[in-house]
C-alpha positions as CSV (number, residue, x, y, z in Angstrom):
1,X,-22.4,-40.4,11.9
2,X,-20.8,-40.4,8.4
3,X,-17.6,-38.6,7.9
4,X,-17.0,-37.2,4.9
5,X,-14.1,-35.4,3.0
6,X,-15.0,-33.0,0.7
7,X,-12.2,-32.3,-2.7
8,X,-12.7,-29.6,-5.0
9,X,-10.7,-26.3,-5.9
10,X,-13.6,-24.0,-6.4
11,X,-14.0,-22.3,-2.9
12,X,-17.5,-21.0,-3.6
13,X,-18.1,-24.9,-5.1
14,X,-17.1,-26.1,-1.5
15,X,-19.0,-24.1,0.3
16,X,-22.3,-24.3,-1.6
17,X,-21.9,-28.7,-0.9
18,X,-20.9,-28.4,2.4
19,X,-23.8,-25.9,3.1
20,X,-26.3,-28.6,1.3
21,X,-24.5,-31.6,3.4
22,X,-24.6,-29.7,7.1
23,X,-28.6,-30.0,6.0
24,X,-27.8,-33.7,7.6
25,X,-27.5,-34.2,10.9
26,X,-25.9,-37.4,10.4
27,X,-23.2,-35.8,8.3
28,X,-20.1,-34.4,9.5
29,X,-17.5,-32.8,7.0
30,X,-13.9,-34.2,8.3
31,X,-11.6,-32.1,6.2
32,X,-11.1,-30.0,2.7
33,X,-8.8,-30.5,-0.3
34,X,-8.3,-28.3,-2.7
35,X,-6.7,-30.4,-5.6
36,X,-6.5,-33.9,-6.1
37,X,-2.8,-34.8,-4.4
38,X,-4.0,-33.2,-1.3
39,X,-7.4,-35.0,-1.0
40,X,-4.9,-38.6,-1.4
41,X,-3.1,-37.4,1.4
42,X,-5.9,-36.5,3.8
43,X,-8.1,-39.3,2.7
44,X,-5.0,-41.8,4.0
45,X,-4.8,-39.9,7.6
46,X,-8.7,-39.6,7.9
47,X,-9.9,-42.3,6.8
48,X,-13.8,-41.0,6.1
49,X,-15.9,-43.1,4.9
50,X,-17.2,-41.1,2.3
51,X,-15.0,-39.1,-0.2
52,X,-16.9,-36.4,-2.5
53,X,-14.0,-36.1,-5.0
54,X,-14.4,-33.3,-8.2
55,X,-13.3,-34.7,-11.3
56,X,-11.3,-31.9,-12.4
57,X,-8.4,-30.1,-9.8
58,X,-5.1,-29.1,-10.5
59,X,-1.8,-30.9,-9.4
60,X,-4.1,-34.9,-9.6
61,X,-7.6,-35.2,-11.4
62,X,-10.6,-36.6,-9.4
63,X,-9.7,-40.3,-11.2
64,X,-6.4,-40.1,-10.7
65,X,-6.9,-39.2,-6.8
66,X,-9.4,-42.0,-6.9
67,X,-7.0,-44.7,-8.3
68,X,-4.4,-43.4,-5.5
69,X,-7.4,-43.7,-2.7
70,X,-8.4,-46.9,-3.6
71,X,-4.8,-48.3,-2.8
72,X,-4.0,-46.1,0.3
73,X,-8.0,-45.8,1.5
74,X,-9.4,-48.9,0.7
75,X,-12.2,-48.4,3.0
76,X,-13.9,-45.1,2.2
77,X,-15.9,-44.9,-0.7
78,X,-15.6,-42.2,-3.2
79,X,-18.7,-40.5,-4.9
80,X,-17.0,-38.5,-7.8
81,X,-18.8,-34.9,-9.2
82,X,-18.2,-33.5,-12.7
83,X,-20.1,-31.2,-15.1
84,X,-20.3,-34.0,-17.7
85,X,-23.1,-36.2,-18.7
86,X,-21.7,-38.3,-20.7
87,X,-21.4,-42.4,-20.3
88,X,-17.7,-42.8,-21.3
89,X,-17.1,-40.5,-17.9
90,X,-19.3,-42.5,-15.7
91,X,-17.7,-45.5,-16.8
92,X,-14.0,-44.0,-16.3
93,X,-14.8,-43.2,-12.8
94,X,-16.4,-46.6,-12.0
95,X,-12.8,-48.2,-13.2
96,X,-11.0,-45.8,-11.1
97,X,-12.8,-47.3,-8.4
98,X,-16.0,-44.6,-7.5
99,X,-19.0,-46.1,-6.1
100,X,-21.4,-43.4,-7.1
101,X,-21.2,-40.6,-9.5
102,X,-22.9,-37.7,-10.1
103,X,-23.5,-34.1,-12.4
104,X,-22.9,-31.1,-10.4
105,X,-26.7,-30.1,-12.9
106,X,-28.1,-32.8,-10.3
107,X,-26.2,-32.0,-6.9
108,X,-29.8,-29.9,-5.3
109,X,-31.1,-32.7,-6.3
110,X,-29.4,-36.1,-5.8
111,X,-26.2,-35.0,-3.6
112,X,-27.7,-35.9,0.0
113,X,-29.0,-39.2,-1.4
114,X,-26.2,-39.9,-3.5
115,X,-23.8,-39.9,-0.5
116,X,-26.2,-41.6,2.2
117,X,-26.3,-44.7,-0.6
118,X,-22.4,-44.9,-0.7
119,X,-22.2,-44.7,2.6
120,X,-23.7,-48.3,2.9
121,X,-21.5,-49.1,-0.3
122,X,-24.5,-49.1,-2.2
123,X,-23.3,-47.8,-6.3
124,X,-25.0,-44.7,-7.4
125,X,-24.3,-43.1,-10.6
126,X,-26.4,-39.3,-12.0
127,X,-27.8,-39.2,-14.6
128,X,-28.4,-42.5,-15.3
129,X,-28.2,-43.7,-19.4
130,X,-31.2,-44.2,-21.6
131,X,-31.1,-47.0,-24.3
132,X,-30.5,-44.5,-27.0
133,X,-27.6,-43.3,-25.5
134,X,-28.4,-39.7,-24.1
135,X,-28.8,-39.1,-20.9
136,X,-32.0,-38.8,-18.3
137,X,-32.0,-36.7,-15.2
138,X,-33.2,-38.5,-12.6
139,X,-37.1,-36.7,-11.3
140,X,-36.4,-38.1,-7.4
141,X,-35.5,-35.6,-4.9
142,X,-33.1,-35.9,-2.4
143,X,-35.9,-35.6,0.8
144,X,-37.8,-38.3,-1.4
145,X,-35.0,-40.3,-1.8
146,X,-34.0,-40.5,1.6
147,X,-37.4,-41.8,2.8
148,X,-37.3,-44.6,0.6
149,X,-40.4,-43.1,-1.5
150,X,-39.6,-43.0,-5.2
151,X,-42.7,-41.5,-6.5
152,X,-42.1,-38.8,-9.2
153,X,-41.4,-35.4,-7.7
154,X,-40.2,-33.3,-10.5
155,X,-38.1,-30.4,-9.8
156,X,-36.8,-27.9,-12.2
157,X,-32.5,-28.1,-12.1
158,X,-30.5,-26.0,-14.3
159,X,-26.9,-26.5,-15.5
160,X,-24.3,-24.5,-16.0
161,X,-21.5,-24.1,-18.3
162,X,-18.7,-22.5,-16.2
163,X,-18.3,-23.8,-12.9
164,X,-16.2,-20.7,-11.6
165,X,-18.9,-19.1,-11.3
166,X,-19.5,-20.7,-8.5
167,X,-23.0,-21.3,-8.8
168,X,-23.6,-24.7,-10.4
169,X,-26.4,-26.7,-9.9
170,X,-28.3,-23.7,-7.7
171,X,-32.2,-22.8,-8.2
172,X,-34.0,-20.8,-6.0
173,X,-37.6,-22.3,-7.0
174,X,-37.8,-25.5,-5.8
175,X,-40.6,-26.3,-2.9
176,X,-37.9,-28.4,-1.3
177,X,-35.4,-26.4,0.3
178,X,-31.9,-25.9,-2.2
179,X,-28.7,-24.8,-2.1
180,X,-29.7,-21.1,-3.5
181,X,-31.3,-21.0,-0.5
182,X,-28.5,-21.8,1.5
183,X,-25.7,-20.5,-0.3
184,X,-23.9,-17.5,1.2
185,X,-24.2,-15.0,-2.0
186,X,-27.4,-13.7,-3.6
187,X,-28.6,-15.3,-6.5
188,X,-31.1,-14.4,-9.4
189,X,-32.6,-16.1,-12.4
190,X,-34.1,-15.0,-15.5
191,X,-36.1,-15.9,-18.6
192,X,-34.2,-15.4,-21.9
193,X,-35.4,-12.1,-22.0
194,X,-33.8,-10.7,-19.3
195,X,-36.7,-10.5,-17.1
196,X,-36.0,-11.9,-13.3
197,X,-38.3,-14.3,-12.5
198,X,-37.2,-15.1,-8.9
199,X,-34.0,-14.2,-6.0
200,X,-33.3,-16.1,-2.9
201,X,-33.6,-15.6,0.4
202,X,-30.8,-13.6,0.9
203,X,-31.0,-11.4,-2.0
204,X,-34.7,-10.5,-1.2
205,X,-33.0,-10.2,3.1
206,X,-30.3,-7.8,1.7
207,X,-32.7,-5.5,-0.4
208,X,-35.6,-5.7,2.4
209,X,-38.4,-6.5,-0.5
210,X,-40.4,-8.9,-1.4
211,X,-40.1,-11.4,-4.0
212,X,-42.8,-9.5,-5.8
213,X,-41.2,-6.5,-5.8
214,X,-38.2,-7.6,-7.3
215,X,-39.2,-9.6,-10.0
216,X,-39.2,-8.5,-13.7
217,X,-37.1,-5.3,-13.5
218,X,-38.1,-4.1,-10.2
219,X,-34.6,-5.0,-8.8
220,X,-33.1,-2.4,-10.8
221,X,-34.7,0.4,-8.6
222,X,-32.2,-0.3,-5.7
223,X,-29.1,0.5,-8.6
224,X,-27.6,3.0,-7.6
225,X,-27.6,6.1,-10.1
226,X,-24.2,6.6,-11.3
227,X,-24.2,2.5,-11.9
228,X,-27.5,2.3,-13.7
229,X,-27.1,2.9,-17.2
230,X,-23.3,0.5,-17.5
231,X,-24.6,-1.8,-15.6
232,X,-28.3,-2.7,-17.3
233,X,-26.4,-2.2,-21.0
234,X,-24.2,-5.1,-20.2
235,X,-26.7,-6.7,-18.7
236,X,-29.3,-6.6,-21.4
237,X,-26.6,-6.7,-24.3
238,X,-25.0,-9.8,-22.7
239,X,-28.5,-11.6,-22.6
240,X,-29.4,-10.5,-26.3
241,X,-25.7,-12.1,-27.5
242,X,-26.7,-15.0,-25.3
243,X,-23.3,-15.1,-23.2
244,X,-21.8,-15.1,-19.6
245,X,-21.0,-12.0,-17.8
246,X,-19.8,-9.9,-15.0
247,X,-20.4,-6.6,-13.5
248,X,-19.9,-4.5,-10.9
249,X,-22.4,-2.1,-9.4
250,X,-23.7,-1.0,-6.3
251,X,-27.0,-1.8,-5.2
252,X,-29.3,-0.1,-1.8
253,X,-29.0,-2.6,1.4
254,X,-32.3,-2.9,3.0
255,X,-30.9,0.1,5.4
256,X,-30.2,2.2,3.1
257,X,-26.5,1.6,2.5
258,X,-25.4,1.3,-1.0
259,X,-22.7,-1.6,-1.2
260,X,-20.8,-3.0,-4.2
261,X,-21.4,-6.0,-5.8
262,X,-19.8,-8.1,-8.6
263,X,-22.4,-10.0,-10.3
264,X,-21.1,-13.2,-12.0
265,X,-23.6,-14.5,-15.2
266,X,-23.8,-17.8,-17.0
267,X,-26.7,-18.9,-19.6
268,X,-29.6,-21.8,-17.8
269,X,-29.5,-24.6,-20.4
270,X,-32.5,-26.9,-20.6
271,X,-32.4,-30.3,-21.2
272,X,-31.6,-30.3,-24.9
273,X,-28.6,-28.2,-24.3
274,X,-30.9,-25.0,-25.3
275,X,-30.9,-21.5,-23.2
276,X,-33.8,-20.9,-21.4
277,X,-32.5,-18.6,-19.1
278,X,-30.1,-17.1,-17.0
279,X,-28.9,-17.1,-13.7
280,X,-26.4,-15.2,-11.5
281,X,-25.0,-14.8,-8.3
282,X,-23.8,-11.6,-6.4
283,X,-20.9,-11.4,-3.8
284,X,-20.6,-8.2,-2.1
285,X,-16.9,-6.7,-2.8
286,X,-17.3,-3.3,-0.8
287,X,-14.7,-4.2,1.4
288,X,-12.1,-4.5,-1.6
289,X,-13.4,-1.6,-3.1
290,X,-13.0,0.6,-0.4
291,X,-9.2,-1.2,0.0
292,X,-8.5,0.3,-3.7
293,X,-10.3,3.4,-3.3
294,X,-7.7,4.2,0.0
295,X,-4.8,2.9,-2.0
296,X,-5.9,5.2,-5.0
297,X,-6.3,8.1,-2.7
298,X,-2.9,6.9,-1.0
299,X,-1.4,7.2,-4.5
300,X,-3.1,10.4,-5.3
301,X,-1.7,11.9,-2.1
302,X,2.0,10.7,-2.8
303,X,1.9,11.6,-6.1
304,X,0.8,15.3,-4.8
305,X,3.3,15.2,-2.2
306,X,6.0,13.9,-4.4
307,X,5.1,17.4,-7.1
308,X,5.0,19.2,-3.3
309,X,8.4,18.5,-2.6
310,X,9.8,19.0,-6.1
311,X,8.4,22.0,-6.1
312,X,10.0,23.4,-3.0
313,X,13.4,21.9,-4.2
314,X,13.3,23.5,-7.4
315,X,12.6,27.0,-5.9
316,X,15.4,26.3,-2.9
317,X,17.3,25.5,-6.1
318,X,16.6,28.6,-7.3
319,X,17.1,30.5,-4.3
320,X,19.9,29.2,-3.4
321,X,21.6,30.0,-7.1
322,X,20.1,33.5,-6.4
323,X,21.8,33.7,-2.8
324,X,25.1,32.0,-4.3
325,X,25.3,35.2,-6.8
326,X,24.1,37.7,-3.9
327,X,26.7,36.5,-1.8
328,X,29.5,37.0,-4.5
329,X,28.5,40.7,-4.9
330,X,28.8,40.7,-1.5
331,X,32.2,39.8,-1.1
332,X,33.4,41.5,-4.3
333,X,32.1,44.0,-3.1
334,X,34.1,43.8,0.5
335,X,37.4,43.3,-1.8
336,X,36.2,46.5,-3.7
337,X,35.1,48.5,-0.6
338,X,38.0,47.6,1.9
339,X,40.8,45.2,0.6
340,X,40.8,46.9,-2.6
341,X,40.7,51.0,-1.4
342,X,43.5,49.6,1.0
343,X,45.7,48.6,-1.6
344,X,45.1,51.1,-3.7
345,X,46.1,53.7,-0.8
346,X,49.2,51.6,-0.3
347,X,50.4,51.7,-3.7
348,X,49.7,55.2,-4.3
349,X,52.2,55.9,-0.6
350,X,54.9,53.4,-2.6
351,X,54.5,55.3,-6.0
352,X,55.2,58.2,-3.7
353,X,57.9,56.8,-2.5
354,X,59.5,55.4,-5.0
355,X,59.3,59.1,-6.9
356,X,61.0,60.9,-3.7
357,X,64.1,60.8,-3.2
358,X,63.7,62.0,0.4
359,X,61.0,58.8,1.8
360,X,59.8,60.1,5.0
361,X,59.1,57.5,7.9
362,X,55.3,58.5,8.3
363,X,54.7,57.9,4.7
364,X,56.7,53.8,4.8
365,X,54.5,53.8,8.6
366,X,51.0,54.6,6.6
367,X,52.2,52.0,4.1
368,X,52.7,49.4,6.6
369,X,49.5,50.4,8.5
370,X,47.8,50.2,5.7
371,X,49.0,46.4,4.6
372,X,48.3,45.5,7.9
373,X,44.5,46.2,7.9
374,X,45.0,44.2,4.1
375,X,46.1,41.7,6.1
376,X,43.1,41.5,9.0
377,X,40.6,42.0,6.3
378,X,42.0,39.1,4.5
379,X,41.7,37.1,7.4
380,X,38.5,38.0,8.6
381,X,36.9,37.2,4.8
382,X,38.8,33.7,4.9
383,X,37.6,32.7,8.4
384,X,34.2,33.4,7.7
385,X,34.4,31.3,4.5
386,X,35.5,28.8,6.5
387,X,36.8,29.1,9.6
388,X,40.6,27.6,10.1
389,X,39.7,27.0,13.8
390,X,37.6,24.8,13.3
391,X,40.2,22.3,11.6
392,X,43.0,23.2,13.4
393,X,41.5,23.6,17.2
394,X,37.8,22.4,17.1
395,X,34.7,23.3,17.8
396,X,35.3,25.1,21.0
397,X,37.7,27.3,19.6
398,X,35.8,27.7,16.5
399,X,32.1,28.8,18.0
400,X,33.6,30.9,20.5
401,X,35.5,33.4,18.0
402,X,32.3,33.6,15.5
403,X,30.0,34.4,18.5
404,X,32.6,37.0,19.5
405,X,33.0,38.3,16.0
406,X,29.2,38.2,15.0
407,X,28.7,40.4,18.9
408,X,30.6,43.0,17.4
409,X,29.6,43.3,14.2
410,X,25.6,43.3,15.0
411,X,25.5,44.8,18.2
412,X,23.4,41.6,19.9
413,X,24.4,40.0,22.8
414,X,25.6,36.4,22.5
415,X,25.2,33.8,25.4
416,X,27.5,30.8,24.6
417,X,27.3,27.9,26.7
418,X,29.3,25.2,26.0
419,X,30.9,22.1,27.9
420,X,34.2,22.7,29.6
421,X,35.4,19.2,28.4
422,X,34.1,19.6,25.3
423,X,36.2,16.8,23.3
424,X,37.2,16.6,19.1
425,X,34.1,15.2,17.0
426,X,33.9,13.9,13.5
427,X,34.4,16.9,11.4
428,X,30.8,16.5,9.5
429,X,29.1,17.1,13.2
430,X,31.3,20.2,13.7
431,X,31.1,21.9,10.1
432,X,27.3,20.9,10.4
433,X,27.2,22.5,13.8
434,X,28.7,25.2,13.2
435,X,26.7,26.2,10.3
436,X,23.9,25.8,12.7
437,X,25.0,28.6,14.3
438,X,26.2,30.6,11.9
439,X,22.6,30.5,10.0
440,X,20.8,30.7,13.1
441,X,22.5,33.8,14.5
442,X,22.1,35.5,10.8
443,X,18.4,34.9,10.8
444,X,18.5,36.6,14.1
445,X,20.2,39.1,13.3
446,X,18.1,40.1,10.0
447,X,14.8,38.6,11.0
448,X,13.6,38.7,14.8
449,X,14.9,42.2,16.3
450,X,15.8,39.8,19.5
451,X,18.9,41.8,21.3
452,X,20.2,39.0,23.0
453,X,20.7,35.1,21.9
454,X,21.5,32.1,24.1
455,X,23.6,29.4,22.8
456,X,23.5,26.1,24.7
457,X,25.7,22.8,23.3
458,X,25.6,19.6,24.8
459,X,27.5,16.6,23.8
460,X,27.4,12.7,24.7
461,X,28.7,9.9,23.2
462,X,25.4,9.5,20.6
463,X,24.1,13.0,20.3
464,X,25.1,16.4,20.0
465,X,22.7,19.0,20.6
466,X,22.4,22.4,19.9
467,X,19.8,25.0,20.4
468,X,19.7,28.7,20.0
469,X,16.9,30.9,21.8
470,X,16.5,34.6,20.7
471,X,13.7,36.8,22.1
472,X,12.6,38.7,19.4
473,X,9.1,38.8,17.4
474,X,9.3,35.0,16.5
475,X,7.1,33.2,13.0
476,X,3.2,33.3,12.2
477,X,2.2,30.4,12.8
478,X,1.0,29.0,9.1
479,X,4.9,29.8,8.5
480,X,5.9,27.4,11.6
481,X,3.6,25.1,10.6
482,X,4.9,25.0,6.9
483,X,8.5,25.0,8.3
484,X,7.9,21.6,10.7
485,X,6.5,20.0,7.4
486,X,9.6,21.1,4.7
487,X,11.2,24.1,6.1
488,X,10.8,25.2,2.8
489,X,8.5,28.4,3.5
490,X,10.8,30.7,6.1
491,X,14.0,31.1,3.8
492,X,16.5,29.1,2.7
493,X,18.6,29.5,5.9
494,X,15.9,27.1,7.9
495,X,15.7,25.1,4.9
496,X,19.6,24.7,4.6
497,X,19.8,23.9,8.3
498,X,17.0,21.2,7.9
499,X,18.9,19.5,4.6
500,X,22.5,19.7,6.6
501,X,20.9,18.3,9.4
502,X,18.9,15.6,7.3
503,X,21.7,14.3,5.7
504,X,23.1,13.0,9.2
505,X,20.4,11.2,10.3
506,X,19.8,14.2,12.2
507,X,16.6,16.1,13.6
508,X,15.4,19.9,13.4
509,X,12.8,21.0,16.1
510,X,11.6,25.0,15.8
511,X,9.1,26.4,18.3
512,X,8.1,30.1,18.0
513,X,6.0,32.7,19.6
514,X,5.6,36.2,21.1
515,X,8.4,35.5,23.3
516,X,11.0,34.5,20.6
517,X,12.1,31.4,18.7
518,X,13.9,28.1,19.8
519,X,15.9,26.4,17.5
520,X,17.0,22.9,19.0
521,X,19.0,20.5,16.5
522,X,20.2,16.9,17.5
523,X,22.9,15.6,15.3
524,X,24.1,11.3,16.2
525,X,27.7,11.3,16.2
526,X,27.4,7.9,14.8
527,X,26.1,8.9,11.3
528,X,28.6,12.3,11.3
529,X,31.6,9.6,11.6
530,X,30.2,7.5,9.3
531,X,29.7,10.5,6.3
532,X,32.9,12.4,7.6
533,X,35.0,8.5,6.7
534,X,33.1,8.9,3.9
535,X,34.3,12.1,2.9
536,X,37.9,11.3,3.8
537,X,37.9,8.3,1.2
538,X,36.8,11.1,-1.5
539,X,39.5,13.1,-0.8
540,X,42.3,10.3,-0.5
541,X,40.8,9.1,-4.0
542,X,40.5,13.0,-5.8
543,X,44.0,13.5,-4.4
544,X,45.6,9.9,-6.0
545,X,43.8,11.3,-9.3
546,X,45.4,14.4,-9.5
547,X,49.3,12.9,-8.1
548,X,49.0,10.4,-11.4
């Protein structure tokens, strides 16, 4: 069994040799390096007896690695692969210490020899120099070699000038079996016309057709529509301007399937460096295609959702402007209706007074009746601005007087449960529940014709929870729908709840029918401290503003 270790950092490279070398029984592939530092390293711990080193990798060249191997690897020999026919290269490597060497034009060829004959430390160097300095290929094949027959058995090897294209040293019509053949990507050639002129096996397995079929231009059938017309105008314009190319296009599967390929095209050179040819290789990319079609679509969607939601927030903006100037007529329009007929009745009694010498008691009594309904409208306004209660007694105290004030003022009976021990809790969680309940019960009251609400708190140590159950008419359901997405679409009041709610790290659930509407909102106490300490430092810094 020879071991070998195979060194090169062109993955598609590596696979096409190690595809050609599993061809041998007697060979067995120890390990792969990718640049030259790493094939010294694993060369020292494996200890093959064959090292197939590229010339040219990153981080250490093949000569340099070869030097290093030498000293650390004395034992394995080291059959060295480059692009270049030249003699000054051959003889470089054969100083570095190679025993065989060979062009990556010849590896269909001469690879499986080439490696059996270092093996037995036998030197081996492709192409082999001519007296007048060029090169020769050599004609024998690698099955000829290998039986010890060196008769002339011509095949016909291409070159290539870009070994990223991962195709060097392929031909797919060879009698003798070659690493088109057994290279995992499918692979054309053509004359310099552009015609195809042959496809190996797994091209002519993926399309279903025959070789015959294919040939010329017939390929082109299986392209799929849309693809057709980019596709063959790079193809033929590339050929004309005699340079390498790649495309992408999508091409019928022999069961129907259209997949996408990415074709990868480099000129054939003969052997006085002339084009005769080209030849290509196709890896199928439908995979990574469909990847960047789902993140396009991804993309597409955020972007729609983003205009979605900016959308919505510009018209609760608007709304909410609109609401803020509705609610301002309302309550100029409670200090013009009540407070302000009030005082005008009690200074028309004191003008009275003051111009009568004689005050009667009933008129300074209808003065002091009348400041003192001054008084409880001033006090009702200011408690439903904001509720002193709430600061100065809690929660408790707080929802118990609005449910008892909103009872009488809309007629609907109010259900408030609420825990008997029922302790302080950051003052975000209470202003945010409160205002819960004060939008919940006005929705009620305007929107669902329900003539009775229950109110059920419950409080732990993480969560407070409130929900509010009417029994009126209840939303469509498109509306609840749109309401579980943004609660944008059933008023602002829902919408305000969902923000307030939001912005503690708090949840909103609404569930609606014929039988009425449940509105359940959990609130952690955690995240209420947290923004209530936050809203304390605010007010301790506004207030050392103003005291300088």
């Amino acid at each position: 069994m020879i071991r070998i270790l195979l060194a090169d950092d062109h993955e598609f490279v590596r696979r096409g040799v190690r595809s050609l070398l599993e061809t041998q029984p007697d060979f067995q592939i120890c390990g792969e390096a990718v640049d030259g530092r790493q094939a010294v390293a694993m060369a020292e711990q494996l200890r093959p007896d064959v090292i197939v080193l590229d010339i040219s990798m990153p981080e250490m060249n093949g000569l340099d690695a070869a030097r290093s191997i030498r000293k650390t690897a004395p034992d394995s020999e080291i059959l060295i692969l480059s692009q270049h026919n030249s003699n000054e290269v051959m003889k470089a490597a054969a100083s570095a210490g190679a025993r065989g060497y060979i062009a990556k034009s010849e590896l269909a060829r001469n690879l499986l020899a080439a490696v059996a004959a270092v093996s037995e430390h036998k030197t081996t160097f492709n192409p082999k120099p001519r007296l007048d300095g060029r090169e020769s290929v050599s004609p024998v094949s690698p099955a000829v070699l290998l039986d010890g027959n060196h008769s002339d058995h011509v095949q016909n090897v291409v070159s290539y000038s870009r070994s990223d294209a991962a195709i060097a040293a392929i031909y797919v019509g060879d009698a003798q079996p070659s690493l088109g053949e057994r290279a995992p990507m499918l692979i054309w050639a053509a004359d310099v016309d552009g015609k195809c002129t042959s496809f190996n096996e797994q091209w002519l397995e993926f399309t279903g057709k025959t070789l015959e079929h294919e040939i010329a231009t017939g390929w082109t059938e299986r392209v799929h529509p849309d693809d057709a017309a980019s596709c063959m105008q790079t193809y033929f314009s590339s050929i004309q301007a005699h340079r390498s190319f790649t495309t992408e296009f999508r091409l019928k599967r022999s069961d129907g399937e259209y997949r996408w390929l990415f074709n990868n095209a480099v000129p054939k050179l003969n052997a006085h460096g002339e084009i005769d040819g080209y030849i290509g290789c196709c890896i199928d990319i439908t995979e990574r295609k469909s990847s960047e079609d789902a993140l396009r679509r991804s993309h597409d969607d955020l972007e729609s959702l983003v205009e979605q939601r900016t959308a919505a927030l510009r018209r609760l903006s608007a709304r909410l402007l609109q609401i803020q100037d509705e609610e301002r007529r309302r309550i100029a329009r409670e200090l013009h209706d009540s407070l302000g007929q009030l005082l005008t009745a009690a200074r028309i009694n004191i003008d009275l007074c003051l111009s009568s010498p004689n005050t009667s008691s009933d008129l300074l009594n209808e003065v002091k009746t009348l400041l003192d309904r001054c008084l409880t409208e001033t006090r009702t306004l200011s408690h439903l601005l904001h509720p002193p209660l709430l600061d100065e007694a809690g929660l408790d105290s707080a929802l118990h007087w609005y449910v008892e004030g909103f009872a009488k003022r809309s007629g609907i009976h109010v259900d408030l449960q609420v825990p008997p021990d029922l302790k302080r809790l950051p003052s975000s969680v209470e202003i945010a529940t409160f205002r819960v309940l004060q939008e919940s019960l006005t929705n009620v009251h305007r929107h669902s014709g329900s003539h009775s609400v229950e109110v059920r708190l419950r409080c732990s140590d993480e969560l407070v929870t409130l929900e509010v159950q009417d029994h009126g008419k209840g939303f469509g359901p498109e509306i609840l729908r749109s309401s579980q997405k943004t609660g944008f679409h059933v008023g602002v009041g829902l919408a305000g709840i969902r923000e307030r709610v939001t912005e503690l790290g708090g949840e909103l659930s609404i569930s609606s029918g014929q039988q009425g509407t449940l509105i359940r909102v959990f609130i952690p106490v955690a995240s209420g401290a947290q923004a209530s300490a936050g809203q304390d430092s605010d007010l301790a810094r506004q207030t050392a503003t103003t005291s300088s």
